[in-house]
C-alpha positions as CSV (number, residue, x, y, z in Angstrom):
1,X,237.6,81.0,82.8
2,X,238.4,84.6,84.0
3,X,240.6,84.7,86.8
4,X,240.2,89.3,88.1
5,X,243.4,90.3,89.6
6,X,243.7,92.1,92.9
7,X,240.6,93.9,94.8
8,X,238.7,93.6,91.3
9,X,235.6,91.1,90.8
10,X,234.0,89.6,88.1
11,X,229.8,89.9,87.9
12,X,226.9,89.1,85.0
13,X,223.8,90.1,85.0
14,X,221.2,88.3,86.8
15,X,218.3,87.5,84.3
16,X,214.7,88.4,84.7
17,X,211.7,88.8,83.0
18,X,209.1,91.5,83.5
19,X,205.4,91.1,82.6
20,X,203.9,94.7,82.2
21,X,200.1,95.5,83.5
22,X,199.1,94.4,80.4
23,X,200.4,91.2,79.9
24,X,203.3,91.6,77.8
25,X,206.7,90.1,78.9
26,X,210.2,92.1,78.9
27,X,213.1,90.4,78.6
28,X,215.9,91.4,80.9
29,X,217.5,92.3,77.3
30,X,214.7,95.0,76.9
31,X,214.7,96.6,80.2
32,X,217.4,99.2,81.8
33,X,220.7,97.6,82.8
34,X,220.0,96.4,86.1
35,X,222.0,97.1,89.3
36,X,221.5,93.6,91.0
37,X,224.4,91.0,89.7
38,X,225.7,87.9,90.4
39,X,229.1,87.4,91.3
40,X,231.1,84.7,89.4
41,X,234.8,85.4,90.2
42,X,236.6,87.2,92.7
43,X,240.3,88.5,92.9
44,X,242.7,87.3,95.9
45,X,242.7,90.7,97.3
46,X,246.0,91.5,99.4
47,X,248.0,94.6,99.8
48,X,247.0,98.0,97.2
49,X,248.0,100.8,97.1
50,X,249.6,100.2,100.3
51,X,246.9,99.1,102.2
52,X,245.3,95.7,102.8
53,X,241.9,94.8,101.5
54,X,240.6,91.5,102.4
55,X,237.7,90.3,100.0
56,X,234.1,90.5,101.6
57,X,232.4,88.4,99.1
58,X,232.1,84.9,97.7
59,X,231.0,83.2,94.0
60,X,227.0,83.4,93.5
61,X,226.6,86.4,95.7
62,X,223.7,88.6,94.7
63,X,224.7,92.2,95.4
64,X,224.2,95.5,94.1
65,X,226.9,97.7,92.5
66,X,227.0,101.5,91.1
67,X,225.2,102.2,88.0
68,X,228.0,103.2,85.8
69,X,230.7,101.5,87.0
70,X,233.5,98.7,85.5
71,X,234.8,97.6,82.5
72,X,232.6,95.7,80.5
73,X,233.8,92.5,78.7
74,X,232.1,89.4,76.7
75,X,234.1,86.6,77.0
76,X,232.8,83.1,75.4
77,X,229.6,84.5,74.3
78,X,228.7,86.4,77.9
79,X,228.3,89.5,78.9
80,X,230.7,89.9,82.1
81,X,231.7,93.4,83.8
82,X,235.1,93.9,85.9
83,X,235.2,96.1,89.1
84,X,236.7,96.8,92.3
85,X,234.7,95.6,95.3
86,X,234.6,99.1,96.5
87,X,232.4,99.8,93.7
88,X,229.9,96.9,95.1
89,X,227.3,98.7,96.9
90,X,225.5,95.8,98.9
91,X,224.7,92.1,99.2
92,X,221.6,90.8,98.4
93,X,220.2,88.3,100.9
């Protein structure tokens, strides 16, 4: 498994269909990249840069994070993307 170092955390993208007016159903693969992921690893946090960041969020948190933002990666067949929590936008409740 992927283990993010520092203030960085690991998402994928949640998966949902779409069914247009018509009838026809979009994968999540057709559509736009979607800004709502799902968090699956987060990094320890601790002092950077010279000042402390304490980690806000926890594994399966739905949140909402910049459009063009982190590094992405695919690791055993899945799509992940790395990035700092400041980068994470909001939670999803």
């Amino acid at each position: 498994m992927l283990k993010p170092l520092g203030d960085r955390v690991i998402v994928k993208a949640v998966e949902t269909e779409e069914t247009t007016k018509s009838g026809i159903v979009l994968p999540s693969s057709a559509k736009e990249k979607s800004s709502v992921v799902e968090v699956v690893a987060i990094g320890p946090g601790g002092i950077i840069d010279g000042e402390t960041v304490t980690m806000e969020l926890t594994v399966g948190d739905k949140v909402i994070c910049s459009k063009y933002t982190g590094t992405e990666i695919k690791y055993e067949g899945t799509e992940y993307t790395i990035l700092k929590q400041s980068d994470i936008l909001a939670i999803v409740e």
